[in-house]
N, CA, C and O atoms as CSV, one atom per row, in Angstrom:
chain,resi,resn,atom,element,x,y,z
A,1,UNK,N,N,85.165,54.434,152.862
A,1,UNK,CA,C,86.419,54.962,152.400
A,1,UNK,C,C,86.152,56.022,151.335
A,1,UNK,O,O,85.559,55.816,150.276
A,2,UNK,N,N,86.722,57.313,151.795
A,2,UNK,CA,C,86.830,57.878,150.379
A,2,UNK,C,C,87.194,57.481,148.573
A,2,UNK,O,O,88.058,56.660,148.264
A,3,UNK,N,N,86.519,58.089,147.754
A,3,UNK,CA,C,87.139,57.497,146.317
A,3,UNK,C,C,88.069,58.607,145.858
A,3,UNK,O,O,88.911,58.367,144.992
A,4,UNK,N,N,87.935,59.961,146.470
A,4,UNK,CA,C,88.590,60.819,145.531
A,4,UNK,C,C,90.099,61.374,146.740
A,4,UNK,O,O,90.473,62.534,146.911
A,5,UNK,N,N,90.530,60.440,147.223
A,5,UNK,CA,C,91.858,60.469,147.809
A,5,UNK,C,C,93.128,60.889,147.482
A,5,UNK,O,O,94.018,61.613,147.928
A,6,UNK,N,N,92.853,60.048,146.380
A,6,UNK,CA,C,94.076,60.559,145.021
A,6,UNK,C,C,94.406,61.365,144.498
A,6,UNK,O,O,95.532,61.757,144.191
A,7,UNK,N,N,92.589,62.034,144.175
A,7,UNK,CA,C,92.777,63.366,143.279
A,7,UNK,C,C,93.254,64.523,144.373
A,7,UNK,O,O,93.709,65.595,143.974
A,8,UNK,N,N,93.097,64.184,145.936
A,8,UNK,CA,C,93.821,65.281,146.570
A,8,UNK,C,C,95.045,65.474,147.073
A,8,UNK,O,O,95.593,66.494,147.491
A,9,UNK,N,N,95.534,63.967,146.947
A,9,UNK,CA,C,96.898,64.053,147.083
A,9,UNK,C,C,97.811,64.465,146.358
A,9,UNK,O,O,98.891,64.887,146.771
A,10,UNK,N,N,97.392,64.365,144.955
A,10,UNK,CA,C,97.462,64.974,143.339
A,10,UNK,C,C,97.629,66.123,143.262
A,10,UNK,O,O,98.629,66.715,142.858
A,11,UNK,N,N,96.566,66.573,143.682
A,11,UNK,CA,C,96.719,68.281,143.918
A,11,UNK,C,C,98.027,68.996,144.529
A,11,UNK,O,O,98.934,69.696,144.077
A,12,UNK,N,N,97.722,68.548,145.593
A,12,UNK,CA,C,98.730,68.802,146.361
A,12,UNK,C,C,100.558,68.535,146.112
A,12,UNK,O,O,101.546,69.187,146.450
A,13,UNK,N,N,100.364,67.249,145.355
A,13,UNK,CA,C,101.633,67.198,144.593
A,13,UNK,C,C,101.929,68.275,143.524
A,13,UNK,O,O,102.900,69.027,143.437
A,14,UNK,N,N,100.875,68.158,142.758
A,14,UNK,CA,C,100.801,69.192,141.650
A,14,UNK,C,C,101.012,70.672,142.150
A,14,UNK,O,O,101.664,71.257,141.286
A,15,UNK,N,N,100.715,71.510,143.208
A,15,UNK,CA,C,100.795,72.888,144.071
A,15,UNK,C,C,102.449,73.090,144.182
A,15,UNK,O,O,103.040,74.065,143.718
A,16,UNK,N,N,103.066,72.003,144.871
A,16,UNK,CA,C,104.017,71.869,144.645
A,16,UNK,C,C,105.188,71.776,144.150
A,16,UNK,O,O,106.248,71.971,144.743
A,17,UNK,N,N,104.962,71.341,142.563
A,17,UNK,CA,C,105.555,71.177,141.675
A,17,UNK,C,C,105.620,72.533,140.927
A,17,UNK,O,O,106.561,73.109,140.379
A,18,UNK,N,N,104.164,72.891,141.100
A,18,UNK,CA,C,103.969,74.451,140.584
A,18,UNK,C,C,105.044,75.457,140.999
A,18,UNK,O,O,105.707,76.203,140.277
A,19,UNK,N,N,105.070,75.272,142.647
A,19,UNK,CA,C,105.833,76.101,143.322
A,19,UNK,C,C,107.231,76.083,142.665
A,19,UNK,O,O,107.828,77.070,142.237
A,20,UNK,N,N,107.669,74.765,142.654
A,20,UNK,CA,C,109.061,74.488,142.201
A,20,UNK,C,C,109.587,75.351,141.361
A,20,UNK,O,O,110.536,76.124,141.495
A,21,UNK,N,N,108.493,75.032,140.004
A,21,UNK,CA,C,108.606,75.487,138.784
A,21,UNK,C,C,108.750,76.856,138.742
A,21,UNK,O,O,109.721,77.371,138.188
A,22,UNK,N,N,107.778,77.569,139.334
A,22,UNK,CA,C,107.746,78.620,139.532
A,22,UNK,C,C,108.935,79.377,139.839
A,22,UNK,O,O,109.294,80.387,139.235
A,23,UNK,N,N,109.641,78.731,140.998
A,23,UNK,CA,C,110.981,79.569,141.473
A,23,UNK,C,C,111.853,79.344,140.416
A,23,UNK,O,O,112.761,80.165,140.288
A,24,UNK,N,N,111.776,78.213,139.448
A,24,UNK,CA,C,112.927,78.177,138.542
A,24,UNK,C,C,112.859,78.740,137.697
A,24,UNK,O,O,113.913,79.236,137.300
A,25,UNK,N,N,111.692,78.984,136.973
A,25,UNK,CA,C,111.447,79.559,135.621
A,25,UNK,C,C,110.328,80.614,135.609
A,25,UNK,O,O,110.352,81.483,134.736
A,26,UNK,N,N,109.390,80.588,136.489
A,26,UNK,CA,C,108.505,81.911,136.110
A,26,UNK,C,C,108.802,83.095,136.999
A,26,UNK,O,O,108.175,84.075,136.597
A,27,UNK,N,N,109.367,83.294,137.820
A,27,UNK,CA,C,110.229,84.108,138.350
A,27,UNK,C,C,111.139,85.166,138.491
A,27,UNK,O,O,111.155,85.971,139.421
A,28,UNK,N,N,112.017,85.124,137.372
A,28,UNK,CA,C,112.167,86.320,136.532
A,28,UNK,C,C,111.767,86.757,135.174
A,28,UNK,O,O,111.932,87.918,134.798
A,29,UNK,N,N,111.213,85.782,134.399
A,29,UNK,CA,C,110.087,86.387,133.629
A,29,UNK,C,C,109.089,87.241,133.829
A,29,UNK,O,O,108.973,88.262,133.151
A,30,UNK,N,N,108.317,86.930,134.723
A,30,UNK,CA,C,106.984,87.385,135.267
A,30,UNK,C,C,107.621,88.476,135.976
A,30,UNK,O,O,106.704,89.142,136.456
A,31,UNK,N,N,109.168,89.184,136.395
A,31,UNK,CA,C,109.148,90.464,136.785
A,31,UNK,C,C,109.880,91.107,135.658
A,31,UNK,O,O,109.548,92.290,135.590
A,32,UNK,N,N,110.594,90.836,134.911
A,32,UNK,CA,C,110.711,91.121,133.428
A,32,UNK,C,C,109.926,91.696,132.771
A,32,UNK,O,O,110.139,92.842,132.376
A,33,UNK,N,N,108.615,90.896,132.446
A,33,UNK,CA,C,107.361,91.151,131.878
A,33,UNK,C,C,106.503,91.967,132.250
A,33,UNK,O,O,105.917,92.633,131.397
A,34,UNK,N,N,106.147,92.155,133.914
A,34,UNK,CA,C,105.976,93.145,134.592
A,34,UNK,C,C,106.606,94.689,134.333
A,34,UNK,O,O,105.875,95.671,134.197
A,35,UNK,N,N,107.723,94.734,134.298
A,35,UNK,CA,C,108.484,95.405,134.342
A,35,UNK,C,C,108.505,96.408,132.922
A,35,UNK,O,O,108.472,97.615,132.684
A,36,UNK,N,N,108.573,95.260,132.228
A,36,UNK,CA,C,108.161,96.359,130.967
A,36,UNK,C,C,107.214,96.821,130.547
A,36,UNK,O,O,107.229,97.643,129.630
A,37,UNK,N,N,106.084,96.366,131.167
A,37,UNK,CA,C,104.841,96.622,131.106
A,37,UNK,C,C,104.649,97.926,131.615
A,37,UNK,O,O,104.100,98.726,130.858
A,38,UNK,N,N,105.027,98.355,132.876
A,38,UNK,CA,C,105.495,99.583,133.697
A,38,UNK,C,C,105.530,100.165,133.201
A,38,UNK,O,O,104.585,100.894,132.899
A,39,UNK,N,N,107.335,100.271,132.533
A,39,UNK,CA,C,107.760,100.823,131.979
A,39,UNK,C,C,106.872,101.709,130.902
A,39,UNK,O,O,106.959,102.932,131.011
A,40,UNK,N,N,106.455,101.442,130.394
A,40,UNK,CA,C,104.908,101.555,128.879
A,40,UNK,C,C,104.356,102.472,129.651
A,40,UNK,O,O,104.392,103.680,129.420
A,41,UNK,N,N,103.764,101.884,130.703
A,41,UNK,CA,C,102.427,102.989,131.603
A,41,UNK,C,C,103.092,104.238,131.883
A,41,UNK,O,O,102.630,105.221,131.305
A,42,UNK,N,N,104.273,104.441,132.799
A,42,UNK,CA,C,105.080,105.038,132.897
A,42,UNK,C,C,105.370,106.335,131.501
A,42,UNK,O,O,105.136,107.542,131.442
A,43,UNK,N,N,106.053,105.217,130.404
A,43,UNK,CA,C,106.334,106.439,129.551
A,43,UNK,C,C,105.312,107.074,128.997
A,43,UNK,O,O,105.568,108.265,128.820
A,44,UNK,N,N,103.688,106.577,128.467
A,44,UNK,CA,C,102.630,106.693,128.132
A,44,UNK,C,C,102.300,108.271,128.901
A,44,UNK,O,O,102.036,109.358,128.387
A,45,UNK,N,N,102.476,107.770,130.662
A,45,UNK,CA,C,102.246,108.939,131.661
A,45,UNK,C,C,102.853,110.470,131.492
A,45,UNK,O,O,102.394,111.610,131.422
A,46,UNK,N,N,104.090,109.863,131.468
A,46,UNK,CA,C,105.062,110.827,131.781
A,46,UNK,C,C,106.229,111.170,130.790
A,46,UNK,O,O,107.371,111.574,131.008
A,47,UNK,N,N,105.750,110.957,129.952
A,47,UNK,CA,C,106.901,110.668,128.886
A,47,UNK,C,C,108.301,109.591,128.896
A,47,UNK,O,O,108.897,109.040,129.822
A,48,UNK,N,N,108.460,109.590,127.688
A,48,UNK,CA,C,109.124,108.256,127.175
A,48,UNK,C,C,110.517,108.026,128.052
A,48,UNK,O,O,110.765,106.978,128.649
A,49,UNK,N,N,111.288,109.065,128.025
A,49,UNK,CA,C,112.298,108.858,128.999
A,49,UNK,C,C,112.011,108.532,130.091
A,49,UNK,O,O,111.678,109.629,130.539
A,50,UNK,N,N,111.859,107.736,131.017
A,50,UNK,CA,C,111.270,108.360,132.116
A,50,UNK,C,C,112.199,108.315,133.035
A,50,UNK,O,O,113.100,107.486,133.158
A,51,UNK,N,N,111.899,109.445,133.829
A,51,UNK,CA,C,112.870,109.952,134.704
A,51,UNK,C,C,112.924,109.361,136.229
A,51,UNK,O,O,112.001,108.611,136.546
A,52,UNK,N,N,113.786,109.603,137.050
A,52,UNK,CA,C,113.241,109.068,138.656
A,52,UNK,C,C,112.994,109.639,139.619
A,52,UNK,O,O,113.645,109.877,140.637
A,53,UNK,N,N,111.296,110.049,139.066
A,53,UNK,CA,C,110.634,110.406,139.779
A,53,UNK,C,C,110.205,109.123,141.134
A,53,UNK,O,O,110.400,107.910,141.059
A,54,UNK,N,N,109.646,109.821,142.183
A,54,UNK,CA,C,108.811,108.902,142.467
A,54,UNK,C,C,107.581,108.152,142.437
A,54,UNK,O,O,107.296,107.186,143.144
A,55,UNK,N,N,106.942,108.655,141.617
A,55,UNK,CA,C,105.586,108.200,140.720
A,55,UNK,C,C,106.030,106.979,139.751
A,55,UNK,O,O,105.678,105.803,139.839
A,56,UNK,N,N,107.063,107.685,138.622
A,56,UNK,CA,C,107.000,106.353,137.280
A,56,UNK,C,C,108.288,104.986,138.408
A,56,UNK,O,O,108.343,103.808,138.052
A,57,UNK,N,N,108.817,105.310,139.191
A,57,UNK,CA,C,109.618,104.242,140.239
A,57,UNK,C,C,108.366,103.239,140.568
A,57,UNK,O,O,108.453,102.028,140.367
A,58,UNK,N,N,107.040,103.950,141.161
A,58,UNK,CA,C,105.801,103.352,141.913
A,58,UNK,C,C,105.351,102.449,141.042
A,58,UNK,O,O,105.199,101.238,141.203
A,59,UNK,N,N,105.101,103.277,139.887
A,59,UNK,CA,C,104.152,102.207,138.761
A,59,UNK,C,C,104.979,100.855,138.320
A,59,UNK,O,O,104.709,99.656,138.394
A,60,UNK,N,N,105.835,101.414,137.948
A,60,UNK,CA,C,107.492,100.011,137.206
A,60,UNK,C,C,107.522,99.218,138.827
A,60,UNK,O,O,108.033,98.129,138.564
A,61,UNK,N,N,107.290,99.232,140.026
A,61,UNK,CA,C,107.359,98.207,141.330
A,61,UNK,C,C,106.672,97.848,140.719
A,61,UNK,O,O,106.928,97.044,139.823
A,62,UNK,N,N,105.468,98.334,140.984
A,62,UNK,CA,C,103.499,97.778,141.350
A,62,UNK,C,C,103.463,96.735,140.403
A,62,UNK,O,O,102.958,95.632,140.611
A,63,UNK,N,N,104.048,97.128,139.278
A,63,UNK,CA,C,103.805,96.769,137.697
A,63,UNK,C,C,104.480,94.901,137.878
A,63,UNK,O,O,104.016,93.825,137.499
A,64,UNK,N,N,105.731,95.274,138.627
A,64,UNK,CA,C,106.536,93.996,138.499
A,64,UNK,C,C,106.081,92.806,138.953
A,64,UNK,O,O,106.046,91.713,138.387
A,65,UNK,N,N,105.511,93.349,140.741
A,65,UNK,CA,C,104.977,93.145,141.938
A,65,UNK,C,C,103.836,92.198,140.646
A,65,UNK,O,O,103.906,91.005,140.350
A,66,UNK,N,N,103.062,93.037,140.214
A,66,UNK,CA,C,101.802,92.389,140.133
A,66,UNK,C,C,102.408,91.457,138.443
A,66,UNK,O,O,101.444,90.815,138.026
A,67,UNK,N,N,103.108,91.354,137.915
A,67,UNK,CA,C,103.694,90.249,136.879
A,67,UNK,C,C,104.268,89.408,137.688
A,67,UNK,O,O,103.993,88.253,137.363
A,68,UNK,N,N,105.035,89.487,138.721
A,68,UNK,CA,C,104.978,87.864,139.512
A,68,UNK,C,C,104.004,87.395,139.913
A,68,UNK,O,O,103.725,86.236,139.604
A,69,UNK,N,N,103.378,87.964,140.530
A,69,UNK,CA,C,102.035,87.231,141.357
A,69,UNK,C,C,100.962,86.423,139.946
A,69,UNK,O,O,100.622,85.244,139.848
A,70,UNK,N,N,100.678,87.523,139.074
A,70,UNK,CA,C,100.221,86.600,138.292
A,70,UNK,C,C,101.057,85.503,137.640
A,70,UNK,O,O,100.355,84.498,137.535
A,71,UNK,N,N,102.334,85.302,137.144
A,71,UNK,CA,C,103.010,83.969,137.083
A,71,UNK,C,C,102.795,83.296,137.923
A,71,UNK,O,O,102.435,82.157,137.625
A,72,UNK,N,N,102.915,83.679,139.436
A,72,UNK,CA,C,102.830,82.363,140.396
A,72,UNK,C,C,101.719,81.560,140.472
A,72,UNK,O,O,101.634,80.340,140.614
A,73,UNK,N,N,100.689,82.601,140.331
A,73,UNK,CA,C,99.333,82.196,140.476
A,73,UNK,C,C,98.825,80.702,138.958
A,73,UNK,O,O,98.296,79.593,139.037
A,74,UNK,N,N,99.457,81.684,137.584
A,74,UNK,CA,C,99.668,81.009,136.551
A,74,UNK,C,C,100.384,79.324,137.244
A,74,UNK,O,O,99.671,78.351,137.491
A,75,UNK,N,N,101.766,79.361,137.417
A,75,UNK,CA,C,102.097,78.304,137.694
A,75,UNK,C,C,101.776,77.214,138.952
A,75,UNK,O,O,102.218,76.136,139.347
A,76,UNK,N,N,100.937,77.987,139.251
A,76,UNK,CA,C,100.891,76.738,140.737
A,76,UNK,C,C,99.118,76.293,140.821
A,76,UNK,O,O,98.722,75.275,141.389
A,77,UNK,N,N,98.348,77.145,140.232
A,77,UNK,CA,C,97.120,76.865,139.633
A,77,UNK,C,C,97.023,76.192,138.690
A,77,UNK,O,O,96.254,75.247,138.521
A,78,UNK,N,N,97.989,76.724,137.812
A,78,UNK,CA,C,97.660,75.244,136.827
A,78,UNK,C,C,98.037,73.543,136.524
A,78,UNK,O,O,97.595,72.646,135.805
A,79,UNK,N,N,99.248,73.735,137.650
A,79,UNK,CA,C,99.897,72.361,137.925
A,79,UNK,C,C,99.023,71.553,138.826
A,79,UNK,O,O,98.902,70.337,138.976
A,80,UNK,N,N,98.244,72.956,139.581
A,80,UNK,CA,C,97.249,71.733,141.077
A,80,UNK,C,C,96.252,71.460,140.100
A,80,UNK,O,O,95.687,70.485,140.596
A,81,UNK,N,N,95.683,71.703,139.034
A,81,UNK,CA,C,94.992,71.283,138.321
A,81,UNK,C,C,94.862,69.980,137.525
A,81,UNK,O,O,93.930,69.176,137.526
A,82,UNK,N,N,96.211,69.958,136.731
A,82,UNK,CA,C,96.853,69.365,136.283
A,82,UNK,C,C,97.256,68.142,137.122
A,82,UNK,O,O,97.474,67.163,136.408
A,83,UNK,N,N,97.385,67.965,138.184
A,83,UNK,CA,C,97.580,67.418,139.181
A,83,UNK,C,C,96.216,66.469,139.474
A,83,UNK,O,O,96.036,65.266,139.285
A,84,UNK,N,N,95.503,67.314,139.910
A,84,UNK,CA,C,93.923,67.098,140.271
A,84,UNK,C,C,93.281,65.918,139.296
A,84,UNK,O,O,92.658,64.913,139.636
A,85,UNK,N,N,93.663,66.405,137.889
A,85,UNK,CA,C,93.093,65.811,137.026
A,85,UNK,C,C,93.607,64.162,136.868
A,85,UNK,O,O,92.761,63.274,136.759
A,86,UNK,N,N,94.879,63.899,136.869
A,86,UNK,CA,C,95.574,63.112,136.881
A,86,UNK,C,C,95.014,62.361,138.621
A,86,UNK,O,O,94.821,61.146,138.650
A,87,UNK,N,N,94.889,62.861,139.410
A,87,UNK,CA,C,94.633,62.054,140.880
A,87,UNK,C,C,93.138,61.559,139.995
A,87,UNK,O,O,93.248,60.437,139.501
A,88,UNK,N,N,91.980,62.155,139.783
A,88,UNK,CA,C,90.852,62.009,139.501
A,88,UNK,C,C,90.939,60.669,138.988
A,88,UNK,O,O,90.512,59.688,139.598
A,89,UNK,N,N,91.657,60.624,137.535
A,89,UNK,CA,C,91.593,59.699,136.721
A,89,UNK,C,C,92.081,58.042,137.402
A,89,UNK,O,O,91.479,56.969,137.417
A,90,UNK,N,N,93.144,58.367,137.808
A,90,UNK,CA,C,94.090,57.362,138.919
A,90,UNK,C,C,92.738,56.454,139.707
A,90,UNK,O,O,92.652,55.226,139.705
A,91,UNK,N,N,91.504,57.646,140.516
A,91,UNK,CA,C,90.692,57.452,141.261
A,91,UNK,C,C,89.476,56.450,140.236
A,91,UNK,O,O,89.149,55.286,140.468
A,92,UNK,N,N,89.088,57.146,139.332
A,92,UNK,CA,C,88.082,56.349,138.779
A,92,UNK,C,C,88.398,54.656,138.175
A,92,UNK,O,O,87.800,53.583,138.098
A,93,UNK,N,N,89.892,55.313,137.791
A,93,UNK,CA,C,90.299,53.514,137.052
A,93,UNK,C,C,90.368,52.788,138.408
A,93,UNK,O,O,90.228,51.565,138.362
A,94,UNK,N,N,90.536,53.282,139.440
A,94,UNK,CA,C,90.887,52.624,141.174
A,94,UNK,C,C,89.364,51.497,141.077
A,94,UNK,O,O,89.156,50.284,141.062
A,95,UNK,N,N,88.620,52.658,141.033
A,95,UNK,CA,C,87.332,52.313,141.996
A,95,UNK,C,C,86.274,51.960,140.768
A,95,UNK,O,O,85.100,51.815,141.106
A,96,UNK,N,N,86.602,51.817,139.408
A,96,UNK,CA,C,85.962,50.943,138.321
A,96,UNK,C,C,84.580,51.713,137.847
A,96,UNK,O,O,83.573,51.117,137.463
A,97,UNK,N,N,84.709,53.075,137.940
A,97,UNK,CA,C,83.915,54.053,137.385
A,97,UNK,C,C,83.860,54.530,136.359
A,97,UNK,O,O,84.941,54.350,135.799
A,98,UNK,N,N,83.109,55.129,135.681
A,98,UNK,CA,C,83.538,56.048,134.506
A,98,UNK,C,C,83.755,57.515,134.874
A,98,UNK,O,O,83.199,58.158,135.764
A,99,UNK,N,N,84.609,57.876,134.068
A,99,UNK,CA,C,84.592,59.478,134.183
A,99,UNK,C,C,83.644,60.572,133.945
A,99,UNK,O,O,83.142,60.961,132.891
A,100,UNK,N,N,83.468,61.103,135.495
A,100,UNK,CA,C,82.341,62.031,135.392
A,100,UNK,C,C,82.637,62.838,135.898
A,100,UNK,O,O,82.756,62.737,137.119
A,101,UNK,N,N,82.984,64.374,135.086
A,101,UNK,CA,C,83.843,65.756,135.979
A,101,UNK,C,C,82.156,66.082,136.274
A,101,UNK,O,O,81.071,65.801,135.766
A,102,UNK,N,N,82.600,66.721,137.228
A,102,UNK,CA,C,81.046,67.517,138.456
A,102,UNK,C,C,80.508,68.933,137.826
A,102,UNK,O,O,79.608,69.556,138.387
């Protein structure tokens, strides 16, 4: 029988939960945050007003685009972790081990 069962079912709970979280709360932050970030590159580029061109439009997407992805990544990586860790532990008190991360 496997010992570390738990810690993958864990995970997997935890991925999940990430996801959840994610749609509720990191979601429009992370294009918010993105967004103004852009914005910066943008005015830095092209000056402060910036106008609508199609260049400073490109950067303020890309910019947003890539502030969600890193939230999601943030939230659903660190919950399967979080997750993981918690299955692990579940696993060793199971099977009367001590804790030994690899």
């Amino acid at each position: 029988m496997k010992t570390e069962e738990m810690a993958k079912k864990m995970a997997y709970i935890g991925a999940g939960a990430g996801l959840v979280l994610f749609a509720i709360v990191g979601l429009l932050p992370g294009s918010f945050l993105g967004g103004v970030i852009g914005l910066n590159i943008a005015g830095s580029l092209f000056g402060m007003p910036v106008g609508s061109a199609l260049l400073p439009r490109l950067i303020v997407g890309i910019s947003m685009l890539l502030g969600v992805l890193v939230s999601g990544i943030i939230f659903i990586a660190g919950s399967s972790i979080v997750g993981w860790l918690i299955g692990y532990v579940i696993d060793s008190f199971r099977w009367g081990r001590q804790l030994r991360l690899r």
